[in-house]
N, C-alpha and C positions, 0 to 999 in steps of 0.2 A: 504494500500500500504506500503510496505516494503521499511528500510530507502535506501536500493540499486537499491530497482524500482526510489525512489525520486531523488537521484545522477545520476543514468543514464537518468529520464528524463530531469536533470538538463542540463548535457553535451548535450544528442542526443536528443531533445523533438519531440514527435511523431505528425507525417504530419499527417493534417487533411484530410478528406475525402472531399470529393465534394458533397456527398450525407450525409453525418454528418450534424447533426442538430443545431443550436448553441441556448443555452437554457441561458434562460434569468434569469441575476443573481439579486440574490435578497440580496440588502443587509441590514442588521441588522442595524439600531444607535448605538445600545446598543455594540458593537462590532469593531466599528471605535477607541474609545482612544486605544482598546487591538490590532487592525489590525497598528497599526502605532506604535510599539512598539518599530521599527528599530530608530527613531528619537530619542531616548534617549539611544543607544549605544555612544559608543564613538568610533566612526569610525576610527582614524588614527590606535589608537590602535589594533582595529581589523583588518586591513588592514595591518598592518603589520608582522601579522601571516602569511597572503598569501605571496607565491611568485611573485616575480614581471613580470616573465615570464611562460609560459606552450608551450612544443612546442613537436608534437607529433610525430615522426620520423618512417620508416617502423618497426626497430626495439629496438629501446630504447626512451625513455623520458626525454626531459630535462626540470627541474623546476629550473630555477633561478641559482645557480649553482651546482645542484647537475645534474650527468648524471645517470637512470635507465635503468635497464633492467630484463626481467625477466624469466628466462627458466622453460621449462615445461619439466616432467619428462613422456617419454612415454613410458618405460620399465623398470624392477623390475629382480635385479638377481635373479635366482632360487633357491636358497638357501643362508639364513642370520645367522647371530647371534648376541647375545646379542652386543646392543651397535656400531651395523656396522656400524650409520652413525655419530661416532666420529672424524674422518678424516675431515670429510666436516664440524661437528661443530666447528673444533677446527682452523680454515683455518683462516689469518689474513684480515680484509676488514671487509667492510657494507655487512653481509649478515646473510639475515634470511629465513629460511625454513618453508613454508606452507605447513598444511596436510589436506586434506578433507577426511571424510571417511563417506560414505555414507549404511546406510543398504541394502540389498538385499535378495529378493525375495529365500528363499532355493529350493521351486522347481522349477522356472526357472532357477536357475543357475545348481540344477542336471542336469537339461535338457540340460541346453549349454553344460554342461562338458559329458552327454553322445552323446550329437551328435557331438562334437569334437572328441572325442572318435572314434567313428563313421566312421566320415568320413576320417580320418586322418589315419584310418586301412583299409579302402578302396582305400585311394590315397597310401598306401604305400605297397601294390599288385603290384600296375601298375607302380613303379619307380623304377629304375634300379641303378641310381646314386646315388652312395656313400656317397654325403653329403649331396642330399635330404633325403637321407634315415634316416640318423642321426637326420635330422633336427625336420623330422615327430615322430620320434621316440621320440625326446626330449616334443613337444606337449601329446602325448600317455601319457607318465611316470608322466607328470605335471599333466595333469589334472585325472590320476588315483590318485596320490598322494593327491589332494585336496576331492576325492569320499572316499578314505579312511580315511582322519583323519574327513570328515564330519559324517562319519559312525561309528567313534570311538567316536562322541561326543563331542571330545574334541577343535572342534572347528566350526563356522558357518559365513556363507556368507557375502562378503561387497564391496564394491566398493573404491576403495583406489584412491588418487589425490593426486599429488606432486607437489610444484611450488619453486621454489628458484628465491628470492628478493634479486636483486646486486643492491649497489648504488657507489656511486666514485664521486671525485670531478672534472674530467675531461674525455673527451672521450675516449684519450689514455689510461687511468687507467681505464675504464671503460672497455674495450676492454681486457687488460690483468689479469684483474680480471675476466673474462668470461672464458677467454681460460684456464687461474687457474681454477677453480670450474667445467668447462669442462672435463679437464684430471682426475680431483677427480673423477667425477661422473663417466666418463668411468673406472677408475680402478677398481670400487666399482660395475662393472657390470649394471650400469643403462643408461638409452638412454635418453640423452638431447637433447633437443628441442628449437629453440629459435622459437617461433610467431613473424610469418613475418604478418607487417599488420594488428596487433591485435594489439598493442600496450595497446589500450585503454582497452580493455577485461582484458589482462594480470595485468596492472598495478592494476586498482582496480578488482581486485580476490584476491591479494594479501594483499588488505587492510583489516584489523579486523571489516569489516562488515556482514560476514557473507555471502555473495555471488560468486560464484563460477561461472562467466562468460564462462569459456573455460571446463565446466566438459563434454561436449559432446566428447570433444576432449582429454581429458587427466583420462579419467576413465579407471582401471583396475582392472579385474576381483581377488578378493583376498580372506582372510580369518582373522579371529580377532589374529592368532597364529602371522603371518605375522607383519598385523599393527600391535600390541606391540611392535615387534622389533624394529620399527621405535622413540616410546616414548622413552624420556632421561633418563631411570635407571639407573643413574652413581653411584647408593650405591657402586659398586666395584672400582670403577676410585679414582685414585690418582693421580692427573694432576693438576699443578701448573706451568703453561710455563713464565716463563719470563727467560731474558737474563742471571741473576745469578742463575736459578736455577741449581737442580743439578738432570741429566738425570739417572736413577736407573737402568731400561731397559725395556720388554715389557708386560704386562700384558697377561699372557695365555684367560684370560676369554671374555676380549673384544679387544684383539690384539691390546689397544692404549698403549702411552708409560706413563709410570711411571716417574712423575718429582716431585722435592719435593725443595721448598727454604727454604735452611736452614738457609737465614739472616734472615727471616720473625716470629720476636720473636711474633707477632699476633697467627699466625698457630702453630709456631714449639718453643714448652718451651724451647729449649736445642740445640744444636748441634750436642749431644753426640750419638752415633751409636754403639748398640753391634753386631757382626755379627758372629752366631755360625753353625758348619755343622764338618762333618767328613770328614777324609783324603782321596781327591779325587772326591770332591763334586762342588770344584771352590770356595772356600772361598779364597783363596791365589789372583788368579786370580781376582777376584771381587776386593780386597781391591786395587791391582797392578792398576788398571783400575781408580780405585778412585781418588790414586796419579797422573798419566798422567792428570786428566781432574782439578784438583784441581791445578796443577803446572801450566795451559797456563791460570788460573784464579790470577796467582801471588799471590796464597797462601803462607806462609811460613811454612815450613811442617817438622815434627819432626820424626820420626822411630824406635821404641826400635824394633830390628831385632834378635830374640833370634835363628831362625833357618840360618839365611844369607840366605833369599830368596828375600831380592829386594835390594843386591848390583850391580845388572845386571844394572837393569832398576834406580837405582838412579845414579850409574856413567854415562851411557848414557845422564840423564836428564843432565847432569854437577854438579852431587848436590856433598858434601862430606862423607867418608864411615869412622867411628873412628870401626876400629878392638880393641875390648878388648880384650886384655888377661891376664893372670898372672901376666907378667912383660912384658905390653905394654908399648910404651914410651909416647902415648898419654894416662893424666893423670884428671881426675877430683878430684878435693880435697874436700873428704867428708864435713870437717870445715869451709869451706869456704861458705858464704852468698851472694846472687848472685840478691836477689832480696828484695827492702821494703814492698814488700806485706806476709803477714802470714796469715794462714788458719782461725788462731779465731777473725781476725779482717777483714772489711769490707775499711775499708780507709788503703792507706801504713801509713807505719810508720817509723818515722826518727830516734828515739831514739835508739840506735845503742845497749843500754842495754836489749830494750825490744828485737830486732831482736837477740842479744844471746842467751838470755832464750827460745825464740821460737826454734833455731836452735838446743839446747841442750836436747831442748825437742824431736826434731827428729832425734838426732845421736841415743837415746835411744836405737830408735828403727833401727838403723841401727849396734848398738853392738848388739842388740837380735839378729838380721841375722847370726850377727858371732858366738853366743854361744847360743844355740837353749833355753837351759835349765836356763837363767839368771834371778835371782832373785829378789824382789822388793829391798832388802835388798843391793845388788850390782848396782843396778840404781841408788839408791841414794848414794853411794859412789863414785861412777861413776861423777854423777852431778856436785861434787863439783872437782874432778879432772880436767873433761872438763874445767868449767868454770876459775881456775888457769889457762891452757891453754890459753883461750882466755886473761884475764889480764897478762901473763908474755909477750904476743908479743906485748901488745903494740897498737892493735889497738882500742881501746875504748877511745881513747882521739882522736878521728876523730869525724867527725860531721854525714857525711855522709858516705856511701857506696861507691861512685867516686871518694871519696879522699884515696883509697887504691888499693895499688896494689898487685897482686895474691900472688907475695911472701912476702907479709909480714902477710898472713894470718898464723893459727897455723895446723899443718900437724898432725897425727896422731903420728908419732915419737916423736912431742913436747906430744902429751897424755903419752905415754910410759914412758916418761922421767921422767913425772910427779908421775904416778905411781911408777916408782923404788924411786923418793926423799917419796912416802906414807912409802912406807918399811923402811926407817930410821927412818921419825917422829910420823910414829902412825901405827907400826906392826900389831895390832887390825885390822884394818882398812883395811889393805894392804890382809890379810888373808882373810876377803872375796872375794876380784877380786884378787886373786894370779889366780885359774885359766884362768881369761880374762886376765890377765897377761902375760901371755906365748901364749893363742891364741892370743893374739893383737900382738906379740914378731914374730908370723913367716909373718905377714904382714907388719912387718914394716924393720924389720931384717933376715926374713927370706927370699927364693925364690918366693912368693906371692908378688909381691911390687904394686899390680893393685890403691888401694887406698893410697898408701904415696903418697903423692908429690905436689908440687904445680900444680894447673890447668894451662894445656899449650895449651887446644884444641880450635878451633878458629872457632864460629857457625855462620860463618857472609854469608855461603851458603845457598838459597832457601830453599835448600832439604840436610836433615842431617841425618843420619843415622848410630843406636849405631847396631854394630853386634857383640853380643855377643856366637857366637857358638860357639869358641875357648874353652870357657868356659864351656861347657854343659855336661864334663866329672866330673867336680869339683861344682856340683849340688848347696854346699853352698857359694861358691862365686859367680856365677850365680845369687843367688837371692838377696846378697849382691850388684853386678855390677845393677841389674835390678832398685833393690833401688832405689841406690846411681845418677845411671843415669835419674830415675823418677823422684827424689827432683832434680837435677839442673834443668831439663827441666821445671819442674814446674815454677821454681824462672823465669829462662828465658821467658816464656811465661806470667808470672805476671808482665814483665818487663813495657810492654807497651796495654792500654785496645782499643785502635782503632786497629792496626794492623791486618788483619783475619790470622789465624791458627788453625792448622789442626795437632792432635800426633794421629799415629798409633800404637798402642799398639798390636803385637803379639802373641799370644799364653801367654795371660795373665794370664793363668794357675799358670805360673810362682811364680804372686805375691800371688797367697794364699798359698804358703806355709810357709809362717808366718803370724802368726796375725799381727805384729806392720806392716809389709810392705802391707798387706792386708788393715789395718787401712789409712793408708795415702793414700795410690792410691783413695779407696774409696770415702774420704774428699775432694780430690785435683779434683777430675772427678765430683763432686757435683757444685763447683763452677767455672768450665771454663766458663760458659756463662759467669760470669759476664767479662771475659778480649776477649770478642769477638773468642774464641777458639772452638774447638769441638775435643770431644776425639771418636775416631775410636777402639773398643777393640775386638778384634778376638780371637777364640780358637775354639778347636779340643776335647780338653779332657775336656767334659763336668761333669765326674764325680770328675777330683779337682775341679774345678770351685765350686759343688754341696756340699760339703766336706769343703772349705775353709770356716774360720769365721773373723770378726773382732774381735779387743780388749773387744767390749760388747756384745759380742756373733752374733752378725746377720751376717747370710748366707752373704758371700762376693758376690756368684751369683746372686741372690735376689736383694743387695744391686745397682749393678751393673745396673744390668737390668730394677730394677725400675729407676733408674736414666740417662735411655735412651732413649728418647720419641721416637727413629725410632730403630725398633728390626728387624734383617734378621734371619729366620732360613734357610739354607739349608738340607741337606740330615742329617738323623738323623737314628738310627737304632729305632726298636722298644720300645728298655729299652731307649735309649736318649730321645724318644718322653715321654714315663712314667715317668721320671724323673723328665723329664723339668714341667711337669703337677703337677708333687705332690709334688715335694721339691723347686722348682720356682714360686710356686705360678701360670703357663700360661694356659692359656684354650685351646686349640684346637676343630675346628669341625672333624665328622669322615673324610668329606672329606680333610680336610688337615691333618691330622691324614696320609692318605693313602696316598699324594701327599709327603709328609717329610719324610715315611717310602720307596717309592722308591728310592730315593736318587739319582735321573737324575743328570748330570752333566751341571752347569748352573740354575737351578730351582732352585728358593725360596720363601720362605713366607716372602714378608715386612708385617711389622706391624707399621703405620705412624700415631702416639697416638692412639686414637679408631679405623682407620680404618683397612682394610687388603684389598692385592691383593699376588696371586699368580704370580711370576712375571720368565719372563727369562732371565738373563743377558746374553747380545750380545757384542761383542768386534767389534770397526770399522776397518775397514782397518787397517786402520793405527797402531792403538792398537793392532790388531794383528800381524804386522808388525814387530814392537818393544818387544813386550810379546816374540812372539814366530816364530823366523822369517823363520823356516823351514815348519811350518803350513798354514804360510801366503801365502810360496812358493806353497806349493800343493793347497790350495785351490780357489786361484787364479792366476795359471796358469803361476808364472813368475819363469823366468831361476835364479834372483838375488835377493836380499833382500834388491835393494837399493830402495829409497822413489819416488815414481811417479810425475809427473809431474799434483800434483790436481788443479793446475790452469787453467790447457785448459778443466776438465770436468764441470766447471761454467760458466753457460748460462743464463746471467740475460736479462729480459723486459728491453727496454729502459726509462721506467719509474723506474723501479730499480733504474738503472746506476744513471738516474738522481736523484734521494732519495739518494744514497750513496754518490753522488758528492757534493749535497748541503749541508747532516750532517758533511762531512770532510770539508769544507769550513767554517763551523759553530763552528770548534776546535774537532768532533768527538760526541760520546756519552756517558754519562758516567754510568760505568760496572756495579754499584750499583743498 
């Protein structure tokens, strides 16, 4: 006897007969200490595994305080795909899903399926109505479809069983958790059932015994191609739901969504995101989307904006927009030192001598910007100029970095100044950087005045945004401003390690066009994790990207990419896809090969460290609303672009209400 025959004769034990013979038991000695084994449990203990109630209702169960129920699946949509019942997996509640799957007979089930066949073209002769006729029709096609993939071999007979186990801590929640799991399974095309009166059958079917009380009732004719569908393949899923994570959009292959937390330094090394695609593809769009869902997160969020494509949507948010240009009046002072923290060190640092030399170390590289062709021989001539600089203002008899203020740092005019006193005391000297000389002379003195001046710009907005398109005709101060505005944000974002932030980096193309400014982005994007950051880097023109190098030669792309544990590719032309493969070191399958070379608008490859999904980014309402509010208008049918009223379309359970009444009474939840 089966341990399910022994539970159900436990519960239900079978009436004896009147004519049943009662046989005399014969008992063993030898088998009395082993029959009274019960006597050396320890009962309390075991007693309090049980519930202290059972009480068996027409249609759910209550044990002590949990309330069950359990619905039977008595229909199966007519066609699935990988992964369709992620919806109902991913649904919040006590709920687990039973599957029986029983073999079958292949030539009786021919047979069912040709006298289905059969008869269903004999009844659909004699019917006239239009949606009988459909309906017969639908039978026909079904079970020709199952004669033919049995004929192809490629699949064989079975009996399929579904049960879905609800539990809840009260009837109410019990009840709204049914009509939840209810609407799932109706959208998913399946016909729920709740067992009126079974109660008992239901519940234990459900239990890991092995016994299927209700299969008379709940068998359906199917095939092995089918059940598969049903097992959890989630190798393509990339799904991580919690409240912080961050929604990417919807997976083509198994139409769940794409989530990924990026606090969760367990799963995700980094922060750091490159997102690369051609003009037209929705890489612009995606990033813009990033920033709305990162700003009601209370990110504080940074912008190098090289085309001016999200002045729109950052003045909207309320954030602020710094326009560089040649002679803007908002000024960053390349000299100036904004933060204790330096790249070759891991702790900040206070000594105010060391934070020079580090800083000297990176104007270096922000005169190479200005004079493409600078020599080592002119760096160090340079070094010792800057560093005059810094000792004639005066600030190094400070302790700290808070005890000065913007203007009394040294401007690049006090460099100049220096220079011209090099020309009087050591001519030698001066004759190597005479020609940094005169180019440093038209930025300080001439119509360029973007880097003189003391810092006046005030980043104390959520959302900050540098747009340098003003600039994009005068290519080498472009990538001068691009710098200059990467080392402050830097220092700013090394300001403080709990705060979360978020720098978007644009058409980052930009910084390979020098090695020294190539070299720092690199370095500075290696260690945001450690101040709680993540850098966001975009572009379009994948062949500078491919083409850039650092100071010690390694590919800036490469560099880059390796150093971004979550990679979007969008649309790619053929050579972009080649490229990326041979001079980035990526792999591609053919079939994403063929998905990156159509170049859909919205389609992309994530790559979330080893895993991958094909994925489609979808904009909500709202987001389209604010992106693009004349699209918003056509596609959802309004005369105006103002914001709806999303309060009246939230219908919560009263069990709801009551969860959100009592967490706000409770001080709220918190976001982390």
């Amino acid at each position: 006897m089966s341990f399910g025959e022994h539970l159900i004769n436990l519960f239900m034990p079978p009436a004896k007969g009147k004519t049943e013979k009662k046989e005399e038991e014969v008992i063993d000695p030898r088998n009395m200490d082993r029959d009274n084994f019960m006597d050396l449990i320890d009962r309390d203990s075991l007693h309090s595994l049980f519930p202290f109630s059972w009480e068996q209702y027409p249609t759910y169960v209550q044990s002590g305080e949990n309330f069950m129920r359990v619905i039977a699946i008595a229909d199966y949509p007519k066609r699935v795909y990988g992964n369709w019942l992620s919806e109902l997996k991913r649904k919040k509640g006590a709920i687990d899903i039973v599957q029986y799957i029983d073999s079958a007979s292949n030539n009786s089930m021919i047979t069912y399926y040709k006298k289905t066949i059969q008869n269903k073209e004999a009844q659909l002769l004699n019917t006239f109505d239009p949606y009988k006729q459909k309906v017969l029709k639908n039978y026909i096609d079904s079970a020709n479809m199952q004669l033919d993939k049995y004929l192809d071999n490629s699949t064989t007979f079975v009996y399929q069983h579904m049960l879905v186990y609800l539990r809840a801590n009260s009837l109410t929640e019990l009840e709204d958790l049914t009509d939840n799991v209810k609407n799932t399974l109706i959208k998913l095309q399946m016909k729920p059932l709740v067992p009126v009166k079974a109660t008992f059958q239901s519940f234990w079917s459900t239990m890991p015994i092995n016994e299927n009380l209700l299969g008379d009732y709940t068998y359906k004719e199917s095939n092995t191609e089918v059940a598969s569908s049903m097992f959890p393949f989630d190798d393509a899923e990339i799904t991580d739901l919690k409240p912080r994570s961050d929604i990417e959009g919807v997976n083509k292959d198994t139409n769940s969504i794409i989530a990924i937390d990026m606090l969760d330094r367990n799963k995700t090394l980094n922060q750091n995101m490159v997102v690369i695609g051609t003009s037209g593809v929705g890489k612009t769009t995606y990033m813009i989307q990033k920033i709305l869902r990162y700003a009601i997160q209370d990110y504080q969020i940074y912008i190098i904006d090289p085309e001016n494509e999200y002045t729109k949507i950052v003045e909207l948010l309320g954030g602020a927009v710094l326009h560089l240009t040649s002679n803007a009046k908002s000024k960053i002072n390349p000299m100036q030192i904004f933060s204790e923290e330096i790249l070759s060190a891991d702790e900040a640092v206070t000594n105010l001598d060391e934070l020079v030399k580090d800083k000297i170390q990176r104007l270096k590289g922000f005169f190479e910007v200005l004079k493409d062709d600078m020599s080592q021989v002119e760096k160090a001539v340079m070094d010792n100029v800057v560093k005059q600089a810094y000792i004639n203002s005066g600030i190094l008899k400070y302790e700290r970095l808070s005890q000065i203020k913007n203007d009394q740092w040294p401007t690049l005019t006090n460099v100049y100044d220096e220079m011209a006193k090099l020309a009087e005391k050591d001519p030698d000297k001066f004759e190597r950087v005479k020609d940094f000389y005169y180019i440093l002379g038209s930025y300080t003195h001439g119509s360029n005045t973007l880097f003189d001046g003391y810092t006046n710009v005030n980043l104390n907005a959520k959302i900050v945004s540098f747009d340098l398109k003003p600039l994009q005709s005068e290519q080498e101060v472009q990538a001068g401003a691009y710098l200059t505005t990467f080392q402050y944000l830097w220092d700013e974002i090394t300001k403080d390690r709990h705060k979360r932030k978020k720098l978007f980096v644009d058409e980052f193309h930009f910084l390979t066009l020098h090695k020294s400014a190539s070299t720092f982005f690199h370095q500075a994007y290696k260690r945001f994790r450690k101040y709680n950051a993540g850098a966001i880097a975009g572009t379009q023109q994948i062949q500078d990207v491919i083409e850039g190098t650092t100071d010690s030669g390694q590919n800036i792309g490469e560099a880059i990419i390796g150093n971004s544990f979550t990679k979007v590719f969008f649309g790619l032309d053929g050579k972009g896809v080649d490229d990326v493969i041979t001079k980035l070191r990526m792999t591609f399958s053919e079939k994403e090969k063929k998905l990156l070379e159509r170049r859909r608008q919205g389609d992309a490859l994530m790559i979330y460290g080893s895993q991958r999904a094909f994925m489609n980014v979808e904009l909500t309402e709202e987001e389209l609303r604010l992106i693009d509010p004349e699209a918003y208008q056509e596609r959802y049918n309004r005369e105006t672009p103002e914001q709806p009223d999303y309060q009246k379309r939230v219908v919560l359970t009263p069990s709801e209400i009551e969860l959100l009444t009592t967490t706000e009474e409770k001080g709220g939840v918190d976001s982390e």
